[in-house]
N, C-alpha and C positions, 0 to 999 in steps of 0.2 A: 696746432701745427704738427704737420709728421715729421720728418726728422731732413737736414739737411746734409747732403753725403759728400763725404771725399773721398781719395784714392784708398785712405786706409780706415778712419775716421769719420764719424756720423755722430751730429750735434743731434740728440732727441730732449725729449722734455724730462724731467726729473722721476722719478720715481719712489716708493718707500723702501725699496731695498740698496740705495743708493746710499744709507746710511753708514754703511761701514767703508764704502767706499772715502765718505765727505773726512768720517771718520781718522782714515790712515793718514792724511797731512792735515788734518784741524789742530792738532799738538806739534804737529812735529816742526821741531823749532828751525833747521834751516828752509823749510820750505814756508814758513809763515813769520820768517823777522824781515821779507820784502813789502808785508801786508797790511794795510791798517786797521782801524773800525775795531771789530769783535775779537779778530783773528790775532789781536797784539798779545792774548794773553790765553793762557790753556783754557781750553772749553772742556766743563762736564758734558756726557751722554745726553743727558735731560737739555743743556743748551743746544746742540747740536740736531737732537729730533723738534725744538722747537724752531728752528734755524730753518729747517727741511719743512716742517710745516708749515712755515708761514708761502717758502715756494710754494706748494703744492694743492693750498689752498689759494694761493693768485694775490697776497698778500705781502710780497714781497717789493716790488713793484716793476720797471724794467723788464726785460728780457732778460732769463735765465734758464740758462742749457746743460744739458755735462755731454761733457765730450765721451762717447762711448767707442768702443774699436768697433769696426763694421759688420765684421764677421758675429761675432755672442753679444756684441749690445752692453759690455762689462763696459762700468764706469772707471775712466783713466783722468778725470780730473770735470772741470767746469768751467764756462765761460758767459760773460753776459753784458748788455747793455744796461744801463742806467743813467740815470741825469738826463732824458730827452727829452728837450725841445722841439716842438713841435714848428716852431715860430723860426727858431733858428737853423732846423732841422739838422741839429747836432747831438749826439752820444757820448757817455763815457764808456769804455770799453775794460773791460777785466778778464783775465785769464789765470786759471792755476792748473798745474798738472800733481796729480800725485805723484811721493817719491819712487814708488815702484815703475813707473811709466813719463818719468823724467827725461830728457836726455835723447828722444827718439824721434823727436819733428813732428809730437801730437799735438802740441799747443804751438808752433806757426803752422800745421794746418787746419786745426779748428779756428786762430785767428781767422784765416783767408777766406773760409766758409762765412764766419761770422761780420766780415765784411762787405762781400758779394752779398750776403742777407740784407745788412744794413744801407747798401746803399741799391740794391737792385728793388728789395723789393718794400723796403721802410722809407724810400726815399729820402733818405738822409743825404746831407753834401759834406758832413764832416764829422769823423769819429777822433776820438781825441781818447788820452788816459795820462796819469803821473807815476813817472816810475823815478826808486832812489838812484841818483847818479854813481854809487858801488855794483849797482845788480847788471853789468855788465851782460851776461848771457841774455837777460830780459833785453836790453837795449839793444845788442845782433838780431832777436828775432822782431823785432818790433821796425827798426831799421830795414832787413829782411822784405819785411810785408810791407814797405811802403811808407812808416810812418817815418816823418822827419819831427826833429828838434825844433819845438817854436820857444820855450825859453827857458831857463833857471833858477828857482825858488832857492835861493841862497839859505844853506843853513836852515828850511823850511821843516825837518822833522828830527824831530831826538830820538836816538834808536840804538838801544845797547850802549847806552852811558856818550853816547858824541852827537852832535849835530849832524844832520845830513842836507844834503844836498838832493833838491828834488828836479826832475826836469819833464817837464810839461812837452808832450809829444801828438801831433795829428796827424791826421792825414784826409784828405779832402777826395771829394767822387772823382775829380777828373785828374787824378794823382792816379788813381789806384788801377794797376796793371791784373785784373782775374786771368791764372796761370792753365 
């Protein structure tokens, strides 16, 4: 796949010098206490290039992009599908921006990209993801691009010594407005 472009932003495929990039929010604690899986606790170097290899060698599984600026191709964060059903022709959806490139509408518009992909040309009818019911900014842009509220995992993750609250969000082909 070559890369998918936006006004300022361009999803390409991964790279090996994308590592210091994965690098600068793989620790840093407010940008990965929204996160699950690997990301819940500090990664070594060594985990982090085998994190990158398992992309890059096609082992990862999903679709997986980093979001680059359009202009130098510099990595500003990552985004990707996984969980597809082919049958149901449904996705999970994930997004992270690194902390330097936070805050500037790279991750709702690499979401929009990643949309328009998933349902134009993967023919999916429904992309979904869970996000914690504190991560409020996640929830505007995710809201933003179309996804609604389908329901609430009560007390569903423990995160930073409390229970949290998870809420399960989709959005379906004939939802989605491409801007």
């Amino acid at each position: 796949m070559g890369g998918l472009t936006g006004g300022r932003v361009v999803l390409r495929e991964f790279r090996q010098e994308d590592i210091s990039g994965i690098r600068s929010w793989v620790n840093d604690e407010e940008t990965t206490r929204y996160m699950g899986g690997v990301f819940m606790k500090p990664q070594t170097w060594e985990q982090t290039e085998s994190y990158l290899s398992d992309i890059l060698n096609g082992n990862a599984g999903g679709v997986n992009l980093v979001i680059a600026d359009r202009e130098k191709r510099r990595y500003l964060g990552q985004c990707g599908l996984s969980m597809i059903d082919q049958t149901a022709r449904s996705a999970e959806v994930s997004v992270v921006v690194a902390p330097d490139s936070a805050g500037h509408g790279y991750g709702a518009e690499a979401l929009r990209l990643l949309l328009d992909f998933a349902f134009s040309r993967m023919n999916l009818n429904r992309v979904y993801l869970r996000v914690y019911a504190s991560n409020e900014r996640a929830i505007r842009c995710y809201e933003k691009c179309g996804f609604r509220a389908e329901g609430r995992l009560r007390e569903h993750a423990f995160v930073s010594g409390r229970y949290e609250d998870v809420l399960e969000m989709g959005i379906l082909r004939r939802e989605y407005r491409p801007e």
